[in-house]
mmCIF entry with sequence, helices, sheets and N, C-alpha, C, O atoms, coordinates in Angstrom:
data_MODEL
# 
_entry.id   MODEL 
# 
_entity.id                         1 
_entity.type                       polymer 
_entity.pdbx_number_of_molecules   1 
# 
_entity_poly.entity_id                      1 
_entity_poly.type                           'polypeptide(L)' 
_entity_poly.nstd_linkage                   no 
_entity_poly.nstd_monomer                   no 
_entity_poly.pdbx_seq_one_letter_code       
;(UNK)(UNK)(UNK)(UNK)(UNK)(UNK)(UNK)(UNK)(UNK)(UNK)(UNK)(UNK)(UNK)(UNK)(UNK)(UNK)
(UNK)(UNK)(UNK)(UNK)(UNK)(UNK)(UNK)(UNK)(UNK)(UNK)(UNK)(UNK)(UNK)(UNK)(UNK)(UNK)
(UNK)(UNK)(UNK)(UNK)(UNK)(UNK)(UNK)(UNK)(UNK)(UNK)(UNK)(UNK)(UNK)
;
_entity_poly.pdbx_seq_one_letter_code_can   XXXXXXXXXXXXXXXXXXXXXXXXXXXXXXXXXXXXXXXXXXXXX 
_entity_poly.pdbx_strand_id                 A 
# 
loop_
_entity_poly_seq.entity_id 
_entity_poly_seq.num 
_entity_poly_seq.mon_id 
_entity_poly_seq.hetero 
1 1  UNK n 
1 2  UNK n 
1 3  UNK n 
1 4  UNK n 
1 5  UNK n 
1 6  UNK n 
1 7  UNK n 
1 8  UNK n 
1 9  UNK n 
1 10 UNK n 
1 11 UNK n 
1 12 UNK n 
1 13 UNK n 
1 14 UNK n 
1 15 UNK n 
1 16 UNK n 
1 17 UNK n 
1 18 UNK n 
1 19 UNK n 
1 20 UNK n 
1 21 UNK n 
1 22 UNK n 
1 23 UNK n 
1 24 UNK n 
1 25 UNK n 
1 26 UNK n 
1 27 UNK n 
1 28 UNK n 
1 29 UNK n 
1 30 UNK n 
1 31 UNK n 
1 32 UNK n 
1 33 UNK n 
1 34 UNK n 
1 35 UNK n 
1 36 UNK n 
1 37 UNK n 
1 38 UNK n 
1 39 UNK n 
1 40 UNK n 
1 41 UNK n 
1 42 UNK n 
1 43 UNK n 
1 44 UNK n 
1 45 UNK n 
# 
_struct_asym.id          A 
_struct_asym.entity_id   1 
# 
loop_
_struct_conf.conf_type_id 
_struct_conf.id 
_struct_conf.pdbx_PDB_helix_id 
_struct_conf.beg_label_comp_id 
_struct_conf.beg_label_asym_id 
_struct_conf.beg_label_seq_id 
_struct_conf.pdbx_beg_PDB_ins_code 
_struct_conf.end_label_comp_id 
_struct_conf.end_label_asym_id 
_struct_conf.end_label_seq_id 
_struct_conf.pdbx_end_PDB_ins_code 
_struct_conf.beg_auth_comp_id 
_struct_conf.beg_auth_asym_id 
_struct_conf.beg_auth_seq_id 
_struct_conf.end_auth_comp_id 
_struct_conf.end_auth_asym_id 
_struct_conf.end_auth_seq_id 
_struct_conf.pdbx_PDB_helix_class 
_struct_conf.details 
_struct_conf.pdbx_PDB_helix_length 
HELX_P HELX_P1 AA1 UNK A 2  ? UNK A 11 ? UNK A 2  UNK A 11 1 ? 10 
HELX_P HELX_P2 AA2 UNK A 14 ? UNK A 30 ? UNK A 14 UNK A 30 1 ? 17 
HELX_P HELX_P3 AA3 UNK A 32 ? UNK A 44 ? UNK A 32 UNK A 44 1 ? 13 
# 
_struct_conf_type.id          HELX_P 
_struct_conf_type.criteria    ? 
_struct_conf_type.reference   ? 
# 
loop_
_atom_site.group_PDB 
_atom_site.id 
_atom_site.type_symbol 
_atom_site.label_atom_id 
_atom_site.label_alt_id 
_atom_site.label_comp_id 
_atom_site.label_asym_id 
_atom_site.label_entity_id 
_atom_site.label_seq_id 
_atom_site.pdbx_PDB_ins_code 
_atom_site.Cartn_x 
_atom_site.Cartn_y 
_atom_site.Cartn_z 
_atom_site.occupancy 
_atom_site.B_iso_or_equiv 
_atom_site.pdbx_formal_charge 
_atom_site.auth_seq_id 
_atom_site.auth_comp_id 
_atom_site.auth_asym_id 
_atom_site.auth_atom_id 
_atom_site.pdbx_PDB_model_num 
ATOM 1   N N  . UNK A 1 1  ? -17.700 -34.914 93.871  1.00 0.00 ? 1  UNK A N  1 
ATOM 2   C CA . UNK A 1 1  ? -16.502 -35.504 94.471  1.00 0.00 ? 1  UNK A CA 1 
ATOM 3   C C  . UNK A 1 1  ? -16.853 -36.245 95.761  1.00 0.00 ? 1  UNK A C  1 
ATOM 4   O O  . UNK A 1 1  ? -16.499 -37.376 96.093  1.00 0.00 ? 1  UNK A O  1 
ATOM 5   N N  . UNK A 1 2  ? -17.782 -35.190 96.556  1.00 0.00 ? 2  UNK A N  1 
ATOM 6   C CA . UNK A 1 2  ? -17.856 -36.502 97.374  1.00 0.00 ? 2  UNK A CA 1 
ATOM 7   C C  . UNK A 1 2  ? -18.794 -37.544 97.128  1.00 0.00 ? 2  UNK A C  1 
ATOM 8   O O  . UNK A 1 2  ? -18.461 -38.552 97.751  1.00 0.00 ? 2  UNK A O  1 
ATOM 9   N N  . UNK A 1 3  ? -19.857 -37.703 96.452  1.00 0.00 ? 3  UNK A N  1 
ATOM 10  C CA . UNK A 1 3  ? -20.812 -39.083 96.209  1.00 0.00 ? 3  UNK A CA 1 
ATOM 11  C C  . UNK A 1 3  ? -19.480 -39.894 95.938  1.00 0.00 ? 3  UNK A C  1 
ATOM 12  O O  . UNK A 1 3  ? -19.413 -40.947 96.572  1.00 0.00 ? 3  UNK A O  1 
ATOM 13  N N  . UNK A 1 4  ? -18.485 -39.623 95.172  1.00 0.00 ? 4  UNK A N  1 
ATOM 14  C CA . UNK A 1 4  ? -17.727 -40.462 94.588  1.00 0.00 ? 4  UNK A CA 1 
ATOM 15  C C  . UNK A 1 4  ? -16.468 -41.283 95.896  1.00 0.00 ? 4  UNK A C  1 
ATOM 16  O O  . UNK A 1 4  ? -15.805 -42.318 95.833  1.00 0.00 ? 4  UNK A O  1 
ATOM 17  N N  . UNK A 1 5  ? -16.567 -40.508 96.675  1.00 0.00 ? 5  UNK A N  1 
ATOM 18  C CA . UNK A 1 5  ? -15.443 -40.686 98.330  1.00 0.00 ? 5  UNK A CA 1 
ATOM 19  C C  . UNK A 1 5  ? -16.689 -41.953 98.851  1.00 0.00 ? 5  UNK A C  1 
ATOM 20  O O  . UNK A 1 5  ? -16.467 -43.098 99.243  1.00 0.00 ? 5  UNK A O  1 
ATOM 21  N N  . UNK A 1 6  ? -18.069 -41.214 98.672  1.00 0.00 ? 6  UNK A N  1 
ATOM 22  C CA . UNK A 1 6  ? -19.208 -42.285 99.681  1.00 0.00 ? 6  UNK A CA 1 
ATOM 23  C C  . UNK A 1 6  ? -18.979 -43.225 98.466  1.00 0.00 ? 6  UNK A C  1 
ATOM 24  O O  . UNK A 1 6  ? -18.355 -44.183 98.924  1.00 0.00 ? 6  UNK A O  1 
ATOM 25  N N  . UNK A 1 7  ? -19.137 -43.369 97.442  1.00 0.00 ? 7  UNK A N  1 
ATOM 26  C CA . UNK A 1 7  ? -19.002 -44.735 96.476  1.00 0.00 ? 7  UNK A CA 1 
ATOM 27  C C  . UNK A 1 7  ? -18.131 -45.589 97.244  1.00 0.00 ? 7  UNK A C  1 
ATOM 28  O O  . UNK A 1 7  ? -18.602 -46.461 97.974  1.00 0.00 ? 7  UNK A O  1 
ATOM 29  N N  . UNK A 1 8  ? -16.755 -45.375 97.114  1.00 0.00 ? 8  UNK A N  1 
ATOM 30  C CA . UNK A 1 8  ? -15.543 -45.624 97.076  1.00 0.00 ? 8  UNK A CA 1 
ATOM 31  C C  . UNK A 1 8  ? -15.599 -46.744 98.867  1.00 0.00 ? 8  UNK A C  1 
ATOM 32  O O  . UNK A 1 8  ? -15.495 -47.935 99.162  1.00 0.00 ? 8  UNK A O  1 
ATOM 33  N N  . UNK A 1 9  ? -15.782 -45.658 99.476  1.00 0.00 ? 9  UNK A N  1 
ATOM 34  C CA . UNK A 1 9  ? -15.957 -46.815 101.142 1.00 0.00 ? 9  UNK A CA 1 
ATOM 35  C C  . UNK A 1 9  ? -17.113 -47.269 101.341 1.00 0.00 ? 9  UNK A C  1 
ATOM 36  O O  . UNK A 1 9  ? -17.171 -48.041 102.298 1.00 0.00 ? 9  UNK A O  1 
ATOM 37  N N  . UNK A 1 10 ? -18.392 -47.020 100.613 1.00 0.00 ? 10 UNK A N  1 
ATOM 38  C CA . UNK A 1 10 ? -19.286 -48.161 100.536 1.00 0.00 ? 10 UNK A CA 1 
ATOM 39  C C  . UNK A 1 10 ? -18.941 -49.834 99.568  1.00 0.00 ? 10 UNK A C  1 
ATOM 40  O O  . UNK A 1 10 ? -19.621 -50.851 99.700  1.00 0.00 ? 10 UNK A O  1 
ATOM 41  N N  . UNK A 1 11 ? -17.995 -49.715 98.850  1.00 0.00 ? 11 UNK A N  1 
ATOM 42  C CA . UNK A 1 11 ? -17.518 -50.515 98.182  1.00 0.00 ? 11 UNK A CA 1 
ATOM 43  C C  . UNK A 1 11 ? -16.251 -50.741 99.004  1.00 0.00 ? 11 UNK A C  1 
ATOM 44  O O  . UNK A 1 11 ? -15.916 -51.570 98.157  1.00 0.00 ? 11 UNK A O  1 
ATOM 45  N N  . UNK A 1 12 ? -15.442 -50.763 99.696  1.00 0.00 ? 12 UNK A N  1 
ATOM 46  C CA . UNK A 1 12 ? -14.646 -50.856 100.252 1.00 0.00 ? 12 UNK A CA 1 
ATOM 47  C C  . UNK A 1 12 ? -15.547 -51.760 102.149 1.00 0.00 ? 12 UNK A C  1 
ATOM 48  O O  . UNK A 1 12 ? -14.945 -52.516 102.911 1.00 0.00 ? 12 UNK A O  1 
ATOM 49  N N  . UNK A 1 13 ? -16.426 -51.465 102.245 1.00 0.00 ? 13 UNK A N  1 
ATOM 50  C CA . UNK A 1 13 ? -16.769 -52.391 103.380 1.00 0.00 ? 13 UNK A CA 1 
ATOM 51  C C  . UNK A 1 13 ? -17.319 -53.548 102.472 1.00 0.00 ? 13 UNK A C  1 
ATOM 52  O O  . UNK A 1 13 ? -17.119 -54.696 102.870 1.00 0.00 ? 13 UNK A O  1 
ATOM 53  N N  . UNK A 1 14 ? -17.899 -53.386 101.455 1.00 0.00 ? 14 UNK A N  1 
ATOM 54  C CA . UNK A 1 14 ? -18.873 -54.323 100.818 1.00 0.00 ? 14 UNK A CA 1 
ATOM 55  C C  . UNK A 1 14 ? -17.786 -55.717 100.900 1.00 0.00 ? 14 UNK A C  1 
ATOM 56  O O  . UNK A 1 14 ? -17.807 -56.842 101.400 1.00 0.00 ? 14 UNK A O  1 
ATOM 57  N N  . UNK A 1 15 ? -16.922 -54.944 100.147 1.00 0.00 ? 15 UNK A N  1 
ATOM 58  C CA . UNK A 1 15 ? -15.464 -56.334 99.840  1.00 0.00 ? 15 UNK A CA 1 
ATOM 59  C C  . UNK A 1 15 ? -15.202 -56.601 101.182 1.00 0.00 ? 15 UNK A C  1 
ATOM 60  O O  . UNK A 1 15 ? -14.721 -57.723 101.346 1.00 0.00 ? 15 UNK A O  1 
ATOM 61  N N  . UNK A 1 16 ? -15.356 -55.945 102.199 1.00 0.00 ? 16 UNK A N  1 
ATOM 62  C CA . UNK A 1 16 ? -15.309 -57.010 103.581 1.00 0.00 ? 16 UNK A CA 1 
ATOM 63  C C  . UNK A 1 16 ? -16.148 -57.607 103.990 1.00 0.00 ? 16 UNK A C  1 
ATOM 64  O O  . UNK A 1 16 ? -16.001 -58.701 104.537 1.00 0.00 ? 16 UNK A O  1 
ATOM 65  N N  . UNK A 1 17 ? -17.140 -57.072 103.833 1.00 0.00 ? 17 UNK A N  1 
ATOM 66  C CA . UNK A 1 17 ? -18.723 -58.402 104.105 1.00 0.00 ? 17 UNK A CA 1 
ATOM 67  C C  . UNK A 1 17 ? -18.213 -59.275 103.096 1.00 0.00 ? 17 UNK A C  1 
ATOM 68  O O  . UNK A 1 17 ? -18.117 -60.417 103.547 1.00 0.00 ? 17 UNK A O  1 
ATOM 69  N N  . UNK A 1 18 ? -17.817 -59.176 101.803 1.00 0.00 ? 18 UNK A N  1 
ATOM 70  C CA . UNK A 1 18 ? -17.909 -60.536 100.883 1.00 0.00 ? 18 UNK A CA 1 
ATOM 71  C C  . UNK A 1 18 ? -16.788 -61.380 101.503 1.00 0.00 ? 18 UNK A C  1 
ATOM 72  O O  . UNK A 1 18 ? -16.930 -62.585 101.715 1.00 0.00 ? 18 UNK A O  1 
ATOM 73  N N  . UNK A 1 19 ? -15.361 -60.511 101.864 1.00 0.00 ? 19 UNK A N  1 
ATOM 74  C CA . UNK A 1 19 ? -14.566 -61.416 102.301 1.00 0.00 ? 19 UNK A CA 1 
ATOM 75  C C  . UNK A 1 19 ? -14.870 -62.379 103.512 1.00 0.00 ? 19 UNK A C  1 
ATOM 76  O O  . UNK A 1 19 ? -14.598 -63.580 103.500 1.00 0.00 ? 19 UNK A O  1 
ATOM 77  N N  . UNK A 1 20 ? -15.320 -61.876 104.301 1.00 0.00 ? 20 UNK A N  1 
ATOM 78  C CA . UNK A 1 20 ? -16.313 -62.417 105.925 1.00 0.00 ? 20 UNK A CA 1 
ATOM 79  C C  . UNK A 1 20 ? -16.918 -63.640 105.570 1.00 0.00 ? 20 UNK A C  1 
ATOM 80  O O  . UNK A 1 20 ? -16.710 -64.827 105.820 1.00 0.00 ? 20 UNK A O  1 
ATOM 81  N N  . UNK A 1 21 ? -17.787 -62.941 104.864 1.00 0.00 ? 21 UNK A N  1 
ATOM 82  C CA . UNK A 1 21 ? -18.988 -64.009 104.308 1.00 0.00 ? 21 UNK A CA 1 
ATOM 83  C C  . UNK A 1 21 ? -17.678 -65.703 103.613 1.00 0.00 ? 21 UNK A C  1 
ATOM 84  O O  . UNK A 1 21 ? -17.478 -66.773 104.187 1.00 0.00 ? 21 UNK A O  1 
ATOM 85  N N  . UNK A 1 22 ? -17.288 -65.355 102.694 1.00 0.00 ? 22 UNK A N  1 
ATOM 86  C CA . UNK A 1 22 ? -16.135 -66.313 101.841 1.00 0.00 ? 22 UNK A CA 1 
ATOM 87  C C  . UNK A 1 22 ? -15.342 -67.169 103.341 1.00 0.00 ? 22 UNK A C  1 
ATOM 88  O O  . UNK A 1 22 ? -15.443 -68.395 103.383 1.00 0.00 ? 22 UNK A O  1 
ATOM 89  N N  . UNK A 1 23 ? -14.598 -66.442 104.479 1.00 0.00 ? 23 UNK A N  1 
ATOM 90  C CA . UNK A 1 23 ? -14.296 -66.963 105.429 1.00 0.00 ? 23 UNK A CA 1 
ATOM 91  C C  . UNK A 1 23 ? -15.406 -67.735 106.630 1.00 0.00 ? 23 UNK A C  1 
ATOM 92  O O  . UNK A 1 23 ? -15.484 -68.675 107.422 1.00 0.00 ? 23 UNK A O  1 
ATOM 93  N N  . UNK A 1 24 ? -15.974 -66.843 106.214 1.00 0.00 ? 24 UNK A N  1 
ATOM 94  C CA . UNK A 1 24 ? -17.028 -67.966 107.320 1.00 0.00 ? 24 UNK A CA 1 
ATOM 95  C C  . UNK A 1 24 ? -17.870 -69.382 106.827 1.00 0.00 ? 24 UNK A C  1 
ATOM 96  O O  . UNK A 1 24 ? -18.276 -70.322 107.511 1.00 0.00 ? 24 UNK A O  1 
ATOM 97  N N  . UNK A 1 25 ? -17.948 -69.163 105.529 1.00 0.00 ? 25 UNK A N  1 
ATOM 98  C CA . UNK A 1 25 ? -18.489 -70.324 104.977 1.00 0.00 ? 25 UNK A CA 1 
ATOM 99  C C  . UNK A 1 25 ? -17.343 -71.923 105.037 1.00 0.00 ? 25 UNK A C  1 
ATOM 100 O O  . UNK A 1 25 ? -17.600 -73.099 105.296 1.00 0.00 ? 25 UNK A O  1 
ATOM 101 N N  . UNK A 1 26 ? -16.241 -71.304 104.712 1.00 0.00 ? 26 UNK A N  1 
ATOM 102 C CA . UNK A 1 26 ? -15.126 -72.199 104.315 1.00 0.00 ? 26 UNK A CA 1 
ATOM 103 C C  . UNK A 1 26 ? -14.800 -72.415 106.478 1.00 0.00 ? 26 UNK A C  1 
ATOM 104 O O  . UNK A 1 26 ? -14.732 -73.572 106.891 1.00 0.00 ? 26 UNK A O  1 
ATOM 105 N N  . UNK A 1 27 ? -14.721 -71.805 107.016 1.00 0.00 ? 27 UNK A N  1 
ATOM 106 C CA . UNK A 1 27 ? -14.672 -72.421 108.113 1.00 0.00 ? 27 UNK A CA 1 
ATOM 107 C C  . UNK A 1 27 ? -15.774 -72.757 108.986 1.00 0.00 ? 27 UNK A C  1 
ATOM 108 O O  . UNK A 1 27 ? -15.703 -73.145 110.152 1.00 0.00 ? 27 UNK A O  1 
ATOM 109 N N  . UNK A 1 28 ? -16.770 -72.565 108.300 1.00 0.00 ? 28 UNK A N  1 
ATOM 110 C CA . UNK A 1 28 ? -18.502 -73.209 108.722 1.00 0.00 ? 28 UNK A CA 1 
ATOM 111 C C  . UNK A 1 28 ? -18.284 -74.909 108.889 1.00 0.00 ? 28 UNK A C  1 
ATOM 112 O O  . UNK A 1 28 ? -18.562 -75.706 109.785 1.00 0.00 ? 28 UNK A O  1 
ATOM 113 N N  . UNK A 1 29 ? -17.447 -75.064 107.153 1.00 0.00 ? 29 UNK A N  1 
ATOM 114 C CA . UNK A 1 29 ? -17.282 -75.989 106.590 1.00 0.00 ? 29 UNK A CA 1 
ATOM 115 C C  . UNK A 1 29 ? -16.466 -77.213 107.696 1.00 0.00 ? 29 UNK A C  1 
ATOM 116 O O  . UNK A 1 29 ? -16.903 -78.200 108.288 1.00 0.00 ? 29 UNK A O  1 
ATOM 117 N N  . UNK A 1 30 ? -15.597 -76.809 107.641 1.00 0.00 ? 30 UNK A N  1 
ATOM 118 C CA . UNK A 1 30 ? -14.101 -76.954 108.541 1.00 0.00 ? 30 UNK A CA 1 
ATOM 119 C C  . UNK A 1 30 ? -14.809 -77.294 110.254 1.00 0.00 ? 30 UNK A C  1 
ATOM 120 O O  . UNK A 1 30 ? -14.491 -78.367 110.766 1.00 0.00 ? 30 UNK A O  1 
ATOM 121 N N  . UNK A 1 31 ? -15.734 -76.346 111.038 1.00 0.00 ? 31 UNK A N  1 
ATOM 122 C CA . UNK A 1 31 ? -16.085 -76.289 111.712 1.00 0.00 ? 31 UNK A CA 1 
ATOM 123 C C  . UNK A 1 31 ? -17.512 -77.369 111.362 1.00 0.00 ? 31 UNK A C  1 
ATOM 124 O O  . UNK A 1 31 ? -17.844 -77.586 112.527 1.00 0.00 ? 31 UNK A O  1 
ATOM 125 N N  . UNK A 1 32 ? -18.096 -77.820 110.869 1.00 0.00 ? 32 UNK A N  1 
ATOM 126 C CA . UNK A 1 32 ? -18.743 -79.164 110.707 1.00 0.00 ? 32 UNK A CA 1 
ATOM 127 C C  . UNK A 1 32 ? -18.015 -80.167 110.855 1.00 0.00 ? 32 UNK A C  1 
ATOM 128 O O  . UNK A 1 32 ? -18.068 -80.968 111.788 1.00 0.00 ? 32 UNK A O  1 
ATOM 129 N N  . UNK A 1 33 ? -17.039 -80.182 109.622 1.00 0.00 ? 33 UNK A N  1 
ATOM 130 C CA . UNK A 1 33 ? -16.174 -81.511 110.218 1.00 0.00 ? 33 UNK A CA 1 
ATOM 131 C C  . UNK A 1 33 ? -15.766 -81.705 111.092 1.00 0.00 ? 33 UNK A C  1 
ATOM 132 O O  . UNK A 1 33 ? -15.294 -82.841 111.147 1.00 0.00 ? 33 UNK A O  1 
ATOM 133 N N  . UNK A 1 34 ? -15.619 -80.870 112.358 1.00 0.00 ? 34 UNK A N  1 
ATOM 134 C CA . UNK A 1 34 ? -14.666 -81.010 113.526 1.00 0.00 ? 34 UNK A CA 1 
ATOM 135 C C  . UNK A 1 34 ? -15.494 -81.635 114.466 1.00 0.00 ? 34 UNK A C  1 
ATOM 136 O O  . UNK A 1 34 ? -15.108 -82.531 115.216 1.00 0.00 ? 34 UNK A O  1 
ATOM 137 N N  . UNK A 1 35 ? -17.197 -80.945 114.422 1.00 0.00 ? 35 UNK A N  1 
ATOM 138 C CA . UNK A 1 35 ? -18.047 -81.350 115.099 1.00 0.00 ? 35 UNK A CA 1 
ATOM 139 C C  . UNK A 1 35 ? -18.243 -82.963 115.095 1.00 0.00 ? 35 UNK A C  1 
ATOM 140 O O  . UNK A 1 35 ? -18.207 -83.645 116.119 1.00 0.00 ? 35 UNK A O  1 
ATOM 141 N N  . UNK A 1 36 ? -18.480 -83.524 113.627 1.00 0.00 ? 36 UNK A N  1 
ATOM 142 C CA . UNK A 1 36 ? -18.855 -84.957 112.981 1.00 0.00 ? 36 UNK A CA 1 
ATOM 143 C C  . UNK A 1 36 ? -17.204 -85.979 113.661 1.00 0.00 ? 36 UNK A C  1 
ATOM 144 O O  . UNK A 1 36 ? -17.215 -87.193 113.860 1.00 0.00 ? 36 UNK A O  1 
ATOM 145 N N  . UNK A 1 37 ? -16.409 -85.383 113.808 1.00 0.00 ? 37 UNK A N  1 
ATOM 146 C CA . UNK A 1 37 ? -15.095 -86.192 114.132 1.00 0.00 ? 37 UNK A CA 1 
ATOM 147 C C  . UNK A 1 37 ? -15.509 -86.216 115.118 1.00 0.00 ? 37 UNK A C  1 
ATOM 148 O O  . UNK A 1 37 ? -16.046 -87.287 115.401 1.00 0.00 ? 37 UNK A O  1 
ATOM 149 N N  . UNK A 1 38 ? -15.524 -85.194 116.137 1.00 0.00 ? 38 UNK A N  1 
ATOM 150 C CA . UNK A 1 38 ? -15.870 -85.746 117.437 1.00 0.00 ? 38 UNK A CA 1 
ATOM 151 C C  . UNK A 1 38 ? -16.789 -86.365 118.085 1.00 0.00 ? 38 UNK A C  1 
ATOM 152 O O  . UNK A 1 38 ? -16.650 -86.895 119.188 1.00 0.00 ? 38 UNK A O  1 
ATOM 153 N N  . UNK A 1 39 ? -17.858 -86.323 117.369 1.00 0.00 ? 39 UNK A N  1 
ATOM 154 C CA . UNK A 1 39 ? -18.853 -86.894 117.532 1.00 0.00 ? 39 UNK A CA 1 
ATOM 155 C C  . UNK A 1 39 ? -18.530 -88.689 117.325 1.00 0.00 ? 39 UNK A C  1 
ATOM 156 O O  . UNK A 1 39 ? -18.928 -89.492 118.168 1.00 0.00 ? 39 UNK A O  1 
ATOM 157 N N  . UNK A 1 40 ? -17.723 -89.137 116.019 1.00 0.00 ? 40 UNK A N  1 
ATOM 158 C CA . UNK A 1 40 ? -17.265 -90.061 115.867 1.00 0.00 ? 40 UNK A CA 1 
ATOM 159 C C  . UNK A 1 40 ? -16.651 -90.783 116.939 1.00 0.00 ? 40 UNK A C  1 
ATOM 160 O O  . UNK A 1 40 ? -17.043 -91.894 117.297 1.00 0.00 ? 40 UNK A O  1 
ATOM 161 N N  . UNK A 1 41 ? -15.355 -89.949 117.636 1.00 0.00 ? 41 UNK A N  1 
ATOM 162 C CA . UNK A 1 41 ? -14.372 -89.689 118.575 1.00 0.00 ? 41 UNK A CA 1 
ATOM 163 C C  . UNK A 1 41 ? -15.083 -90.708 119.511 1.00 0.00 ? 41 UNK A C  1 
ATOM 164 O O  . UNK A 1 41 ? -14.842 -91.874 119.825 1.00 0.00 ? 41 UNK A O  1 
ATOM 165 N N  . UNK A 1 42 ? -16.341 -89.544 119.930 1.00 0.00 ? 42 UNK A N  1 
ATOM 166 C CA . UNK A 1 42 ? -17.458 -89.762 121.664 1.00 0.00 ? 42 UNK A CA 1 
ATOM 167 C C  . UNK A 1 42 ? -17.825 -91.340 121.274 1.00 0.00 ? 42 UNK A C  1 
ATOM 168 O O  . UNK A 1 42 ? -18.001 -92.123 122.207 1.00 0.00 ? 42 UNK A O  1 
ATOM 169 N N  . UNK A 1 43 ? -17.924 -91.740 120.108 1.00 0.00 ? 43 UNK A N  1 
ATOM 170 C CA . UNK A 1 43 ? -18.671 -92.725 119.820 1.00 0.00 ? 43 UNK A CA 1 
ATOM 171 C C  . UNK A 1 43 ? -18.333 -93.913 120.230 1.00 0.00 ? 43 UNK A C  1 
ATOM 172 O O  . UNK A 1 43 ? -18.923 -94.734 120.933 1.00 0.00 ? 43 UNK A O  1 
ATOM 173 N N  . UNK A 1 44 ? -17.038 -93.914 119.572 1.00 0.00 ? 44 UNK A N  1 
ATOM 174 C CA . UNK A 1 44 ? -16.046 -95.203 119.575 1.00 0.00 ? 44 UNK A CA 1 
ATOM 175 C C  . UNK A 1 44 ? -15.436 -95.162 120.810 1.00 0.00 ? 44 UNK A C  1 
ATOM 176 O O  . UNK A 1 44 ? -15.051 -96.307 121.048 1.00 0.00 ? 44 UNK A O  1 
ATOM 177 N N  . UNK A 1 45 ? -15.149 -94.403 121.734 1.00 0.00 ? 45 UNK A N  1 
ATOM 178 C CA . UNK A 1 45 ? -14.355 -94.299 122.969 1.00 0.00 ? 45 UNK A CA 1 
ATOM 179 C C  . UNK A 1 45 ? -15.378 -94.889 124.192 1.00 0.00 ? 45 UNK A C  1 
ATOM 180 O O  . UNK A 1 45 ? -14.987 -94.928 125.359 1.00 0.00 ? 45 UNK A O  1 
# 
């Protein structure tokens, strides 16, 4: 019973590293473009 409790919240952080991981990529993303705009921004001004 308990290996099965340690299963259970080792799989339960895992799905938050994956979720983390899924959010940080997609605003990695987001956070490039913001950089490249402004950079644009500095350019033309």
């Amino acid at each position: 019973m308990n290996h099965f409790k340690n299963l259970i919240l080792s799989l339960k952080s895992t799905q938050k590293n994956i979720l983390f991981l899924i959010l940080f990529k997609k605003y990695s993303k987001h956070f490039l473009q913001l950089k490249r705009s402004f950079k644009k921004q500095a350019i033309t001004s």
